[in-house]
Backbone as CSV, one residue per row, in Angstrom:
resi,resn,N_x,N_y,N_z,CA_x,CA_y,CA_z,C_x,C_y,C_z
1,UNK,126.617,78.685,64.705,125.517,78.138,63.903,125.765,78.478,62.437
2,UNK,125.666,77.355,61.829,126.301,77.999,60.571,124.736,78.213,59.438
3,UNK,125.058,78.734,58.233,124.274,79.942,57.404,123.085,78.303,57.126
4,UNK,123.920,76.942,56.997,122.553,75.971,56.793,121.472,75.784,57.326
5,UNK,121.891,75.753,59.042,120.588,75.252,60.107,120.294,76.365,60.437
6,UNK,120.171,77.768,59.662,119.361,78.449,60.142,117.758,78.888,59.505
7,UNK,116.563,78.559,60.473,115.422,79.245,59.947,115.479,80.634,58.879
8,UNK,114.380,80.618,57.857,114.418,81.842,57.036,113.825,82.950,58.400
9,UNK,114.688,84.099,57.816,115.396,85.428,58.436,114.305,86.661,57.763
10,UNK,113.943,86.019,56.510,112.996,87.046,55.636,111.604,87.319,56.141
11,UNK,111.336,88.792,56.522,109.985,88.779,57.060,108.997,88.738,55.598
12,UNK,108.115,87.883,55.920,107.452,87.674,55.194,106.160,88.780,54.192
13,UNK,106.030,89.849,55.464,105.425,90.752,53.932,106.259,92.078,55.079
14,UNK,106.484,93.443,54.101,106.267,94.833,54.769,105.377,95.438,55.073
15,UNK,104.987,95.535,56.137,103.268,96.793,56.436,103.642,98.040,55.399
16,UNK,102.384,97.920,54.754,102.520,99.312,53.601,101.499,100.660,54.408
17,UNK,100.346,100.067,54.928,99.020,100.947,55.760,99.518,101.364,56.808
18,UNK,98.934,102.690,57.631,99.111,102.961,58.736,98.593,101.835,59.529
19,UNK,97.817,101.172,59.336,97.455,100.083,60.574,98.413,99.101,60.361
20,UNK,98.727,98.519,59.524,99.674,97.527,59.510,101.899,97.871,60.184
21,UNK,101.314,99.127,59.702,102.791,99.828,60.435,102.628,99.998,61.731
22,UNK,101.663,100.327,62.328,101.428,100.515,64.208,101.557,98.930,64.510
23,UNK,100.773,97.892,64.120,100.989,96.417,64.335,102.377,95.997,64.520
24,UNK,103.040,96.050,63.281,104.631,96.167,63.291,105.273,96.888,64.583
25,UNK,105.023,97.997,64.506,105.748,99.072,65.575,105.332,98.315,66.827
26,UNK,104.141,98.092,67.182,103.861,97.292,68.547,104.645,95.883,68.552
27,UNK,104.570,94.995,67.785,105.323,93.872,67.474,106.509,93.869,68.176
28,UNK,107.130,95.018,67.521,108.628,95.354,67.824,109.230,95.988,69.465
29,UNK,108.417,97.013,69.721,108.106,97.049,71.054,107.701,96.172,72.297
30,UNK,106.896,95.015,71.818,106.940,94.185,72.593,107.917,93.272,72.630
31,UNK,108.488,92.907,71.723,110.004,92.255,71.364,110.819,92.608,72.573
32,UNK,110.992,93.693,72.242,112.026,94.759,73.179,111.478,94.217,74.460
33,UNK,110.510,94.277,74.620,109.772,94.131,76.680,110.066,92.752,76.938
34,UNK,109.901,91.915,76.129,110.102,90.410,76.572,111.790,90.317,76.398
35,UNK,112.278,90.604,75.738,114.060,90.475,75.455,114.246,91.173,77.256
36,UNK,113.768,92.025,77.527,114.149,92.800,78.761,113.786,91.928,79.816
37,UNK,112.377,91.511,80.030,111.850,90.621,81.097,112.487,89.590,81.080
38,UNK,112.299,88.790,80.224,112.674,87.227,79.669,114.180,86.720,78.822
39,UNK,114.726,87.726,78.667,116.071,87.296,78.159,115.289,86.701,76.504
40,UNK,116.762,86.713,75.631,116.312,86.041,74.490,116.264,84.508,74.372
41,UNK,116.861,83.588,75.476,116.263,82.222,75.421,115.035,81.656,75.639
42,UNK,114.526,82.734,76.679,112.851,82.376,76.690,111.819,83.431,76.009
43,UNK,112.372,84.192,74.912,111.414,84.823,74.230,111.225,83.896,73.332
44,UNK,109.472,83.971,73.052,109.193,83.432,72.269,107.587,84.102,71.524
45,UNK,107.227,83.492,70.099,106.353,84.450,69.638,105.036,84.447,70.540
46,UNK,104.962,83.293,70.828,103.754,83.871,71.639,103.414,84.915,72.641
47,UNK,104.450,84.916,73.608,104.852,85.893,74.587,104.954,87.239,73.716
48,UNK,105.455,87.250,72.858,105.704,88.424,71.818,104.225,88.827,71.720
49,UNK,103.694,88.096,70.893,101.985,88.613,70.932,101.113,88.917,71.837
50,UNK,101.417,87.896,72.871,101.012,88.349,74.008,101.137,89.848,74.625
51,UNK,102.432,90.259,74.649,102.547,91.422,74.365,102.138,93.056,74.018
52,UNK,101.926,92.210,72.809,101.974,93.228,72.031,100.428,93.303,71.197
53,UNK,99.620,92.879,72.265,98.096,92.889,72.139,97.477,91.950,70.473
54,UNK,98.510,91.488,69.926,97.944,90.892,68.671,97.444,89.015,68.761
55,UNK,97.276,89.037,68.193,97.258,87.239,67.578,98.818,86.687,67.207
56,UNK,98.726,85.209,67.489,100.087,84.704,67.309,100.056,84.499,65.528
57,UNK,99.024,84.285,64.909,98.375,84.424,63.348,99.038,85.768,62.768
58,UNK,98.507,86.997,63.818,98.843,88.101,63.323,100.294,88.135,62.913
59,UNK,101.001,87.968,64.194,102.618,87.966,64.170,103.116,87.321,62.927
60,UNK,102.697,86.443,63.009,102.963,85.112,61.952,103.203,85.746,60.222
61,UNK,101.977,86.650,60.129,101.728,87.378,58.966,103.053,88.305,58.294
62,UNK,103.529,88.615,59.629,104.987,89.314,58.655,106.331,88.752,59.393
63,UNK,106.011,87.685,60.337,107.778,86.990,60.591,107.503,85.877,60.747
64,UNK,107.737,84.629,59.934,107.682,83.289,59.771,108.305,82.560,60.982
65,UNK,109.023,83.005,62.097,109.599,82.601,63.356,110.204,83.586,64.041
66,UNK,110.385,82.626,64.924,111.186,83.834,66.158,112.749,84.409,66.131
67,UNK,113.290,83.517,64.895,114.594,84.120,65.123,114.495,85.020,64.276
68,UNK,113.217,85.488,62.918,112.950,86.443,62.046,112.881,87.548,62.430
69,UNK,111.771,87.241,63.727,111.964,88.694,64.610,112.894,88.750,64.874
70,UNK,113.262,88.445,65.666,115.043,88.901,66.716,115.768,89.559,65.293
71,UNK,116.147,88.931,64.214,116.804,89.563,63.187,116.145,90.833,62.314
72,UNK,115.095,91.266,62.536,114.222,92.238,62.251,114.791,93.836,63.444
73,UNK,114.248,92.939,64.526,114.276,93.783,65.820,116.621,94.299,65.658
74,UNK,117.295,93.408,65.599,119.121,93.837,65.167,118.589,94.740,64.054
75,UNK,118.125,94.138,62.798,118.476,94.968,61.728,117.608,96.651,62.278
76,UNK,116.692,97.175,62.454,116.022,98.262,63.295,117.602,98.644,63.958
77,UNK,117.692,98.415,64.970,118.601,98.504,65.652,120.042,99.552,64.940
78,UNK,120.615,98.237,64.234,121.974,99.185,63.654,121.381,99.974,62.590
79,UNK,120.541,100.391,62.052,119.876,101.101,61.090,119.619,102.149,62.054
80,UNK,119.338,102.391,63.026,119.541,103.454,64.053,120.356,104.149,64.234
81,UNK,121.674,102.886,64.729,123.064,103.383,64.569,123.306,104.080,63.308
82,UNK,123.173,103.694,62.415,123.829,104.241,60.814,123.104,105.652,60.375
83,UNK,121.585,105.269,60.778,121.018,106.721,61.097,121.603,107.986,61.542
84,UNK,121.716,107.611,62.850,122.253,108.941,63.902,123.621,109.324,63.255
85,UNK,124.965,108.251,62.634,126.053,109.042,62.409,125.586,109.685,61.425
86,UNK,124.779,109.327,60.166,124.270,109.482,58.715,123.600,111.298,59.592
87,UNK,122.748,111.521,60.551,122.543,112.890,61.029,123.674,113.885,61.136
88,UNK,123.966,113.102,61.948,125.172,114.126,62.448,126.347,114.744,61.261
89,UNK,126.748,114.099,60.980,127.723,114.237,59.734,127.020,115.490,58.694
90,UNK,125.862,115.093,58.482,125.000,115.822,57.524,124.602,117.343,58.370
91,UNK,124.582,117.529,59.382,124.326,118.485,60.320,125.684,119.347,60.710
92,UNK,126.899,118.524,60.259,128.006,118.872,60.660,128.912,119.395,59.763
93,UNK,128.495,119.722,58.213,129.217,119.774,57.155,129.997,121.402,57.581
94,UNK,131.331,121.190,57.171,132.022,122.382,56.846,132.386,122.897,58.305
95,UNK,132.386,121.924,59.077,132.840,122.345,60.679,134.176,122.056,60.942
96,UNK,134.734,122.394,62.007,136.762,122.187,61.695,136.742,120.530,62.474
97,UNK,137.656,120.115,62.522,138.363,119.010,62.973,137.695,118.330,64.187
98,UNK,137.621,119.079,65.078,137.652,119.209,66.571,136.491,119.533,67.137
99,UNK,135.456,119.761,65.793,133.989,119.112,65.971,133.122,118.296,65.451
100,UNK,134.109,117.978,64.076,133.924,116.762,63.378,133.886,115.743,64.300
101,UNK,135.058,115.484,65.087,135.413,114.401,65.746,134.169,114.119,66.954
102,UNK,134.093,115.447,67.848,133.249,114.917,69.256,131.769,114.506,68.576
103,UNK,131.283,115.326,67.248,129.943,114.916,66.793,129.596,113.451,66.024
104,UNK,130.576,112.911,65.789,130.088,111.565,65.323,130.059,110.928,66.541
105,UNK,131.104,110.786,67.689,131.145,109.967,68.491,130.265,110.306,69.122
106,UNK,129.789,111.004,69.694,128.434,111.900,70.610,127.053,111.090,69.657
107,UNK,126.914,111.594,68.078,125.669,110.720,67.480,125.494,109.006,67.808
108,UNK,127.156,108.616,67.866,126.906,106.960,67.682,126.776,106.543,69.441
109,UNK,127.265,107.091,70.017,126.970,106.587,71.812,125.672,107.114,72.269
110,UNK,124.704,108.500,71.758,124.012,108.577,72.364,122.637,107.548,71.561
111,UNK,122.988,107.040,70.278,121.362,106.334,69.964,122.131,104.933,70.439
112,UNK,123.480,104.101,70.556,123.624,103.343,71.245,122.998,103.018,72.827
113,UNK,123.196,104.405,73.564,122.615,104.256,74.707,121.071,104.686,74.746
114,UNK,120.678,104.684,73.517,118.987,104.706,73.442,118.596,103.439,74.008
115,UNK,119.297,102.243,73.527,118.577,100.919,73.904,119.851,100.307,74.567
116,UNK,120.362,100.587,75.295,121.742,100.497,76.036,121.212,98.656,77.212
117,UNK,119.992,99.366,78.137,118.957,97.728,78.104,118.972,96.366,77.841
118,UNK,119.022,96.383,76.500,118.953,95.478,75.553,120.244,95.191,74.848
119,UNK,121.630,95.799,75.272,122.481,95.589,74.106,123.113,93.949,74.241
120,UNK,123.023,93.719,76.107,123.731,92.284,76.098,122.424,91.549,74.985
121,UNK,120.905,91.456,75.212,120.557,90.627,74.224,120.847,90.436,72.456
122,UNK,121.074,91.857,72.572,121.143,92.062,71.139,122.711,91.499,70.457
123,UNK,123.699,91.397,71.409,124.852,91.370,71.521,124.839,89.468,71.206
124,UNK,123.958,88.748,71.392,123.760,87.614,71.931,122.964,87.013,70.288
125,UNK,122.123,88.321,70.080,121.082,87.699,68.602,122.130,88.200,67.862
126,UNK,123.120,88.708,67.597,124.055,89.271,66.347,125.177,87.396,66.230
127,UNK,125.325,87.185,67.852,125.887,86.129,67.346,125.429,84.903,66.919
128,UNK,124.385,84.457,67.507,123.488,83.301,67.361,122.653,83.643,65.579
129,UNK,122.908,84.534,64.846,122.121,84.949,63.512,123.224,85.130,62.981
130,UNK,123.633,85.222,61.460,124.226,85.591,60.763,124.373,86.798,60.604
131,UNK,124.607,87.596,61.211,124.296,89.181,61.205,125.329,90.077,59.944
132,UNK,126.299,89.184,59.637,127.166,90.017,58.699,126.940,91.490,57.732
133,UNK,125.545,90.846,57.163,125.360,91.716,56.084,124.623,92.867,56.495
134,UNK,124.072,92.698,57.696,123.079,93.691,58.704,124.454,95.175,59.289
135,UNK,125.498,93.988,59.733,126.513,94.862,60.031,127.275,95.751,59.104
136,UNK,127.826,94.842,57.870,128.398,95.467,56.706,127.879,96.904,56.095
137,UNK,126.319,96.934,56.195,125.307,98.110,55.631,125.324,99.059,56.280
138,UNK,125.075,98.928,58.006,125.579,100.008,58.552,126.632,100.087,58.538
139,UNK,127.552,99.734,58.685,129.285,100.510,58.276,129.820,100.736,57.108
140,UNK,128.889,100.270,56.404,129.156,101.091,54.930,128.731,102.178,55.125
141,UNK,127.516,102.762,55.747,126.585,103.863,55.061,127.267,104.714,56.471
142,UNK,127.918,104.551,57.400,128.441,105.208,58.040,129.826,105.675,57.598
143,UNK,130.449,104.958,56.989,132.020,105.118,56.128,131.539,106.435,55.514
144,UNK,130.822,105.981,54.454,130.582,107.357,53.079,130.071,108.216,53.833
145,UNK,129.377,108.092,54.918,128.808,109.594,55.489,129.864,110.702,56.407
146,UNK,131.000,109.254,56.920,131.896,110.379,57.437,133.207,110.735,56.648
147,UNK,132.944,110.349,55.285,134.031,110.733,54.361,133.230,112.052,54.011
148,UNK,132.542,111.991,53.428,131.923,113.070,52.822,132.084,114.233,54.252
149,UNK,131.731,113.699,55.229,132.129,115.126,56.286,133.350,115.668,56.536
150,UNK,134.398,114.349,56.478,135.734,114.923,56.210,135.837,115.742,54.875
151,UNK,136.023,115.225,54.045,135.807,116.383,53.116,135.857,117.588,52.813
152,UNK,134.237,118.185,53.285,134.148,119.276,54.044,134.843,120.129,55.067
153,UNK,135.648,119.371,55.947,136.344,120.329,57.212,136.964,121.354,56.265
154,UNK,136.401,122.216,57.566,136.951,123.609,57.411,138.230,124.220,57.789
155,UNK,139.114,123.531,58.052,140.431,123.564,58.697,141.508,122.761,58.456
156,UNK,141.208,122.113,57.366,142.105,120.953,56.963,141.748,120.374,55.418
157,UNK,142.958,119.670,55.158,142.569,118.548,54.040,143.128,117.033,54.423
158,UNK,142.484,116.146,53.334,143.094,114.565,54.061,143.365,113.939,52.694
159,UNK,144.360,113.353,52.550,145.179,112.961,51.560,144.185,111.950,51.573
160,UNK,143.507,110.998,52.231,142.805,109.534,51.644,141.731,109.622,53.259
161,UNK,140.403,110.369,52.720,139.514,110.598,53.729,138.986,109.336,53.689
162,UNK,138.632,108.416,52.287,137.978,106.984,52.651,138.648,106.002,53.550
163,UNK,140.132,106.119,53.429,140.752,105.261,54.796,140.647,105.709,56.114
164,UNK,140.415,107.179,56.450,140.638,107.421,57.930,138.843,107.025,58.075
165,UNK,137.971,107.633,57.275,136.537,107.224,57.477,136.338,105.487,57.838
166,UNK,137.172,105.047,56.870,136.999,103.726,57.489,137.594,102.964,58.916
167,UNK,138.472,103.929,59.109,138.968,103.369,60.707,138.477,104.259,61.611
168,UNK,137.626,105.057,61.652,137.174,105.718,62.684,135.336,104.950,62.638
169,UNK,134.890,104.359,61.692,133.937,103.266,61.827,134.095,102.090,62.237
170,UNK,135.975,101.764,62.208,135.856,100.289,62.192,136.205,100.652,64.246
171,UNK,136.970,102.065,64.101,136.729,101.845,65.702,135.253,101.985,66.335
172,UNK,134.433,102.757,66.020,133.444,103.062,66.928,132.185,101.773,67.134
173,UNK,132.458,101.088,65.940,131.677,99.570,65.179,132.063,99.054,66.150
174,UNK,133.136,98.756,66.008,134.410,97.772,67.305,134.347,97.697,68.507
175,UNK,133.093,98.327,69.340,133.299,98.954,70.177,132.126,98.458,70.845
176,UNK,131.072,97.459,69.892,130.030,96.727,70.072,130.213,95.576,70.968
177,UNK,131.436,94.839,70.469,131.135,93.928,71.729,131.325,94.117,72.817
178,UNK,132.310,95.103,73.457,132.545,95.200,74.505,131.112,96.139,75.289
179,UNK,130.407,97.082,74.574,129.303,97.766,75.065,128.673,96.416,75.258
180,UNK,127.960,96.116,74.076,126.723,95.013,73.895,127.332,93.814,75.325
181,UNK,127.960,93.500,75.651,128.081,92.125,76.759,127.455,92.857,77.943
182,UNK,126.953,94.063,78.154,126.342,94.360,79.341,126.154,95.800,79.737
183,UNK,125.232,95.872,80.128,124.068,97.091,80.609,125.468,98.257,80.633
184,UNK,125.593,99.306,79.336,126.816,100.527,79.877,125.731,101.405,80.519
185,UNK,126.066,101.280,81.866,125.779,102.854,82.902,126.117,104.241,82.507
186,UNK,125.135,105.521,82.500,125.903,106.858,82.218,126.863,107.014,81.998
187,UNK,127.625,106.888,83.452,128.781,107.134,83.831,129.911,106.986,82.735
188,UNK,129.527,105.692,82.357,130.328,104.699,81.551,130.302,105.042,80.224
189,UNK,129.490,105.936,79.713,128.735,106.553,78.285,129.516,107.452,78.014
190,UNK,129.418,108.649,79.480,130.104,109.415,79.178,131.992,109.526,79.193
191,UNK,132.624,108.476,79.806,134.028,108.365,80.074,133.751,108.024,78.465
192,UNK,133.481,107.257,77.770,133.655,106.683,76.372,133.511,107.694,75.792
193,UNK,132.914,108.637,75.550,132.237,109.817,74.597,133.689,110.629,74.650
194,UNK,134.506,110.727,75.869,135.451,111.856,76.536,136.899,110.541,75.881
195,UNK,136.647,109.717,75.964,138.115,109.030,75.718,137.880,108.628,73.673
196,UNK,136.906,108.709,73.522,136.432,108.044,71.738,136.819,109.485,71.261
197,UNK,136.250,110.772,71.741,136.631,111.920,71.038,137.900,112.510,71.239
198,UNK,138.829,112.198,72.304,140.296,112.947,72.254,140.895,111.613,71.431
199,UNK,140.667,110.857,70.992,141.408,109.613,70.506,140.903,110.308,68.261
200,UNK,139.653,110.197,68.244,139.398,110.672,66.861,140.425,112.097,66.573
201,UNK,140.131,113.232,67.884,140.686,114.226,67.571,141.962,114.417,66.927
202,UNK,143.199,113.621,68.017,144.211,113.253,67.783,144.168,112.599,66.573
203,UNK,143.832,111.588,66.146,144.159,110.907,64.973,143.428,111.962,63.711
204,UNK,142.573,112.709,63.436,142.524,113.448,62.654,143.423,114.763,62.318
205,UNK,143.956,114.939,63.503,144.711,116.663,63.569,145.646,115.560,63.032
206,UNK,146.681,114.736,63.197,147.348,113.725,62.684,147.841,113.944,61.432
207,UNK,146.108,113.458,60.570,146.115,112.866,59.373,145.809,113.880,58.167
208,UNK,145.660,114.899,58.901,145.505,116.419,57.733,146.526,117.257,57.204
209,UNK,146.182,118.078,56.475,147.047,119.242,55.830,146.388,120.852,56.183
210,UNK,147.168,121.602,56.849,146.479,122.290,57.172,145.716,123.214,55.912
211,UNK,144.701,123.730,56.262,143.972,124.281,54.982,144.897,125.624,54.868
């Protein structure tokens, strides 16, 4: 679908009030329940409101259509993602190599498998929306957060921390479609967590100087 035939994406106002932010927050929550029940071809706003105890008026008030939500409900989403590495990293400063590595991958799989549920839909609204710039922001703000943690290690130095930061985002980023096409089981969380962190490890012990 290209950037012409698509409906505006812009929600139409931000809840500034605590009541208008719980509205939102329910909005969004019910999003989530109908994407789960109903798949994203038969979500629609009404069902959404339905939902989510409001008016279809109400809804209306801060997302001009349904693909506004769905692109509301992604952008939430990887802003999660970018969140949790943006924690960890910041929680992790001045730690050696070999916990640098298991703690980003551990932050980005476990808020991935927060909504693990939902990733085939979401997997489905990233392609059917223009999602580029939704994506670009979180992997920017995940890049600089795990440069700046490289940095810091306590056991090493890195001749060009913005390039390895950027391929250890562009792997864990990368890693979306194959999660997002369908429901990852525990099991499946944790083999990734155990094969994503001896793979970072290695490529960081790699790419350093010892301190």
């Amino acid at each position: 679908m290209g950037n012409g035939s698509l409906p505006p994406l812009t929600p139409r106002k931000s809840p500034r009030q605590g009541r208008s932010i719980a509205t939102v927050d329910a909005i969004f929550e019910a999003t989530i329940q109908v994407l789960l029940s109903d798949g994203p071809t038969r979500l629609n706003t009404t069902r959404v409101a339905r939902r989510a105890g409001v008016s279809v008026g109400t809804l209306y008030q801060y997302f001009p259509n349904k693909q506004a939500l769905l692109f509301a409900v992604l952008e939430q989403h990887l802003a999660m993602l970018a969140d949790a590495v943006e924690k960890a990293c910041y929680e992790s400063q001045g730690a050696n190599i070999e916990t640098i590595a298991g703690a980003v991958v551990k932050a980005y799989l476990n808020a991935r498998m927060a909504q693990s549920e939902i990733s085939p839909a979401l997997y489905l609204i990233a392609m059917e929306l223009d999602a580029r710039k939704l994506i670009e922001l979180a992997t920017r703000r995940s890049e600089e957060a795990i440069e700046t943690l490289l940095s810091s290690a306590s056991d090493g130095r890195f001749t060009d921390p913005y390039v390895i930061a950027q391929t250890i985002t562009a792997v864990i980023f990368g890693t979306v479609p194959a999660f997002c096409m369908r429901v990852m089981p525990h099991a499946a969380s944790v083999e990734a967590e155990k094969q994503l962190t001896v793979m970072f490890r290695s490529y960081l012990a790699a790419s350093c100087n010892a301190a």
